[in-house]
BAFI-3210 file (N, C-alpha, C; in Angstrom, 3 decimals, decimal comma, padded with zeros to 6 digits):
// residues 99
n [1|2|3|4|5|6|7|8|9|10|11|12|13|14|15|16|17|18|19|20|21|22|23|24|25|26|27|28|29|30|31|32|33|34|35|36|37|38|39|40|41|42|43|44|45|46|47|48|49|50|51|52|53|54|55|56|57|58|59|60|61|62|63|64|65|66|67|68|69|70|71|72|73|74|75|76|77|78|79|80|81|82|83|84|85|86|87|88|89|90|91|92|93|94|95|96|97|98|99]
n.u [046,359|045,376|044,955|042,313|041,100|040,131|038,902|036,589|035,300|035,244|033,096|030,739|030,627|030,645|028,754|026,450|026,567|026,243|023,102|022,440|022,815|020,995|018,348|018,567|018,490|015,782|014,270|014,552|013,731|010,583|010,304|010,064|008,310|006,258|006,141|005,474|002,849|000,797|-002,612|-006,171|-009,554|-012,205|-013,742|-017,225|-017,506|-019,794|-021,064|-023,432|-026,268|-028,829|-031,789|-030,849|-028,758|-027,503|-027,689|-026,113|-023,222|-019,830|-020,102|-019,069|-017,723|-018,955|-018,944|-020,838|-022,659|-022,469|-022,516|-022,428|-022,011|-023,882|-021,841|-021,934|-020,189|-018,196|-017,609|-015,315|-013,404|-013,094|-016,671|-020,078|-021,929|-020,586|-018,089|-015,901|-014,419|-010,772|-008,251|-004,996|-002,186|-000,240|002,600|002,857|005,165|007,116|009,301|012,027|012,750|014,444|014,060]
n.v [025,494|024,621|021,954|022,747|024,075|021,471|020,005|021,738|021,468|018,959|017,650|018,737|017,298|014,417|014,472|015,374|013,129|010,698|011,376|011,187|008,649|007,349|008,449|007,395|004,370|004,879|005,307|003,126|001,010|001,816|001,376|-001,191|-001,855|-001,278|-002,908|-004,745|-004,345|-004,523|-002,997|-003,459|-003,976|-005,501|-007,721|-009,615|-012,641|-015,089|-018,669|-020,242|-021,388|-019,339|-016,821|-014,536|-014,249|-012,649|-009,855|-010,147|-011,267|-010,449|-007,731|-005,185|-005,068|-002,154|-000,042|001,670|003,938|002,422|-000,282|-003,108|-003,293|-004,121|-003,231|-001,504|-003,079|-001,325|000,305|002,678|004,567|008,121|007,892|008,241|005,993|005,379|004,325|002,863|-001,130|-001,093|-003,070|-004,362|-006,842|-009,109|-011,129|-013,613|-016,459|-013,653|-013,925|-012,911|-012,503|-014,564|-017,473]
n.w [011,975|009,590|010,273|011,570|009,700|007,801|009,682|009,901|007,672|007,055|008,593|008,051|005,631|006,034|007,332|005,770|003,788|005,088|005,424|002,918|002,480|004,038|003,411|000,546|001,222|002,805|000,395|-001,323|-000,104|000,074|-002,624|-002,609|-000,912|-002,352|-004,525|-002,750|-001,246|-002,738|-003,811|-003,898|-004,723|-003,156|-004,584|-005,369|-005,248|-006,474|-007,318|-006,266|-007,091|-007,269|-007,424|-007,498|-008,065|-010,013|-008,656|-006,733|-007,779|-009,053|-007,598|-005,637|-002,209|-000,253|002,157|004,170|006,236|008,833|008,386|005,652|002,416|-001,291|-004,130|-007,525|-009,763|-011,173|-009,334|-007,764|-005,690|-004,870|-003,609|-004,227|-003,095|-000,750|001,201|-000,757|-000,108|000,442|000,087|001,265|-000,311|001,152|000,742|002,344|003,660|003,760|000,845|001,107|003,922|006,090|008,041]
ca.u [045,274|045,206|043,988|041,205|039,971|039,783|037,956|035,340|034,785|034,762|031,873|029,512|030,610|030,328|027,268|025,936|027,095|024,901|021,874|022,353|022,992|019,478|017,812|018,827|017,606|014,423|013,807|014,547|012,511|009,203|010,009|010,311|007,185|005,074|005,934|004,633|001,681|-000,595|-003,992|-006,949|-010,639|-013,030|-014,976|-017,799|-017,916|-021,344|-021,747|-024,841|-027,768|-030,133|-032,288|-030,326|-026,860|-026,910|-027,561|-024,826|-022,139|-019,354|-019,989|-017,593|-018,216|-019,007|-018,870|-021,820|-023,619|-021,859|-023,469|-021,576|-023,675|-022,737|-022,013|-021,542|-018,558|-017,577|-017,486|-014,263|-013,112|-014,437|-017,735|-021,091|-022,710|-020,081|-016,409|-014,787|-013,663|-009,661|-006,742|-003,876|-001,911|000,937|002,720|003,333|006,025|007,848|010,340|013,114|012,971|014,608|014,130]
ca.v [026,146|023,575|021,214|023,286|024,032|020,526|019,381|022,212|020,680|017,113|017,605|018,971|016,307|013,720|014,438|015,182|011,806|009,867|011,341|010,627|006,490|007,322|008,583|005,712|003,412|004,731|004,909|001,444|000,703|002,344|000,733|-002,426|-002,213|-000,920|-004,195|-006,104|-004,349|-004,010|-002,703|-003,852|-004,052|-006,735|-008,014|-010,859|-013,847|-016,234|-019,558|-020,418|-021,479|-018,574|-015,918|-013,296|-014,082|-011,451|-009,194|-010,202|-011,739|-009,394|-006,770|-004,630|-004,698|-001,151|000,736|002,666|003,874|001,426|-001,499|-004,007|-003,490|-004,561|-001,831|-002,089|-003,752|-000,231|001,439|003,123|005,668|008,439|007,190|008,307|005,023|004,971|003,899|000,772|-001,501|-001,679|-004,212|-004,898|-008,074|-009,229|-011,841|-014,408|-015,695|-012,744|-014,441|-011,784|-013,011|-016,330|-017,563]
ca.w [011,272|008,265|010,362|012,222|008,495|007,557|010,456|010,006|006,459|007,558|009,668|007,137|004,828|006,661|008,072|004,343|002,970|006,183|005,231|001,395|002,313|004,625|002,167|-000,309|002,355|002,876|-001,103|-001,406|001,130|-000,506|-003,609|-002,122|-000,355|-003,466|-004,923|-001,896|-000,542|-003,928|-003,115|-004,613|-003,809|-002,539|-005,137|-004,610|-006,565|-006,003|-007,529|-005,657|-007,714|-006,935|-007,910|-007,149|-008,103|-011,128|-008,103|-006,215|-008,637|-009,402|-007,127|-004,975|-001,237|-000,146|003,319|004,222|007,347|009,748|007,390|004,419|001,025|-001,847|-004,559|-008,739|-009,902|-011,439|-008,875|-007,025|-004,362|-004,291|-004,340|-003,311|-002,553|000,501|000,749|-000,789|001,094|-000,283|000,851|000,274|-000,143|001,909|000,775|003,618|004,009|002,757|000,038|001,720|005,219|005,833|009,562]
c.u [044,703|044,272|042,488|040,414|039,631|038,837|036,609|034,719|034,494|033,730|030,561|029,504|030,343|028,848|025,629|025,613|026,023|023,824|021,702|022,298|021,292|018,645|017,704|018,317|016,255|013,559|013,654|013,243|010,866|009,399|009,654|008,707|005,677|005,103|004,986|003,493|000,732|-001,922|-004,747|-008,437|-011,497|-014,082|-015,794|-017,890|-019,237|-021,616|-022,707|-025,888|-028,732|-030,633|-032,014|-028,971|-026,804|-026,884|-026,000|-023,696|-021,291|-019,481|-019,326|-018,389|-017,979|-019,198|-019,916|-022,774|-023,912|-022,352|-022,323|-022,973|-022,551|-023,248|-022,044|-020,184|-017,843|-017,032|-015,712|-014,316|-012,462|-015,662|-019,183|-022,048|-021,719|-018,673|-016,229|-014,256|-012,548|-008,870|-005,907|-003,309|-000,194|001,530|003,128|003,882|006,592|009,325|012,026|013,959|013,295|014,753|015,366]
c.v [025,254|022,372|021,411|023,722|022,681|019,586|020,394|021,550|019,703|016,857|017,810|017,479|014,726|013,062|013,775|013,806|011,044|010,092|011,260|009,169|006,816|007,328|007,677|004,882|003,026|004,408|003,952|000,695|000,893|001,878|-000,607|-002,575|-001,738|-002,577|-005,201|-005,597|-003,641|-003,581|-003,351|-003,912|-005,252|-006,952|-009,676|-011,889|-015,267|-017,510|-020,464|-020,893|-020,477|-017,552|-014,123|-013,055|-012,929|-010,557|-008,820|-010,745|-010,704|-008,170|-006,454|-004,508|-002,842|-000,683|001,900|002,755|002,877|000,119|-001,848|-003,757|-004,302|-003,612|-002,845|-002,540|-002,828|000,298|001,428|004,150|007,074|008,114|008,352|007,627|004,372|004,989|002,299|000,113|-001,816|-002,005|-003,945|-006,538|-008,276|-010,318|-012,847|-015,874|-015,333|-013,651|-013,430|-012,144|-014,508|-016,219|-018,910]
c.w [010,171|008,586|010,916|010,629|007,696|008,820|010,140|008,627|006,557|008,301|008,514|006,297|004,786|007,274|006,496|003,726|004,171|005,576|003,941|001,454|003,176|003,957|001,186|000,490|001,953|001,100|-001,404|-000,720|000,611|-001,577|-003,319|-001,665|-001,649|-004,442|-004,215|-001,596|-002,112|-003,730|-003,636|-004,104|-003,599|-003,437|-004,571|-005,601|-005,776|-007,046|-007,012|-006,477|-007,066|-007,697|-008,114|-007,333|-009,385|-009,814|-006,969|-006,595|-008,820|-008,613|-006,389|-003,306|-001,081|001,182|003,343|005,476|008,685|009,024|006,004|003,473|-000,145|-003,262|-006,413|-008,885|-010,751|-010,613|-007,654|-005,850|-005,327|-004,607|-002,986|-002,682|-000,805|000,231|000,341|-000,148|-000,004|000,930|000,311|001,087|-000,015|001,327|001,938|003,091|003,050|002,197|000,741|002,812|005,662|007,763|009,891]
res [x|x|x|x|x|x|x|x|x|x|x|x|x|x|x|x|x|x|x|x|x|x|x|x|x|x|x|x|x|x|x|x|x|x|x|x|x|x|x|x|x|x|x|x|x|x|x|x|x|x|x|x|x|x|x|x|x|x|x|x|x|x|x|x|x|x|x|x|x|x|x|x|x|x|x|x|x|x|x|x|x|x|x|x|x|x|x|x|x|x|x|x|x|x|x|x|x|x|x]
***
């Protein structure tokens, strides 16, 4: 009997304890990757000699109406001049991974 109530306990506990190291895992894991994949958005930079570089210097590419514009260098998501175009940045190669 002693041991039929220690096996029914060892099962839960067992089980429990797995998905606590999983858990830890995956956490790790999402921290880990908030370090590496930073977002950021697409701004334009123009040294060109022209007539138009105040127009296009500094500005944020923008998503609009199947078409590239190019938006203020304020502007974010949500937006009503379209969507932002945002990235993120990978490092390559990942400092982590040794081949």
């Amino acid at each position: 009997m002693v041991i039929g109530l220690l096996i029914l306990t060892a099962i839960p506990v067992t089980t429990g304890v797995a998905q606590g190291v999983a858990a830890q895992r995956d956490q790790n894991q999402r921290k880990k990757d908030e370090t590496r994949m930073q977002k950021f958005y697409i701004d334009i930079f123009c040294d060109v000699p022209s007539s138009r570089i105040n127009e296009i210097h500094g500005g944020r590419i923008v998503l609009q109406d199947e078409r590239l514009w190019i938006g203020p260098p304020s502007i974010t998501n949500p937006s009503e001049h379209g969507y932002v175009a945002e990235a993120f940045y990978i490092e390559y190669p990942d400092k982590e991974v040794c081949f």
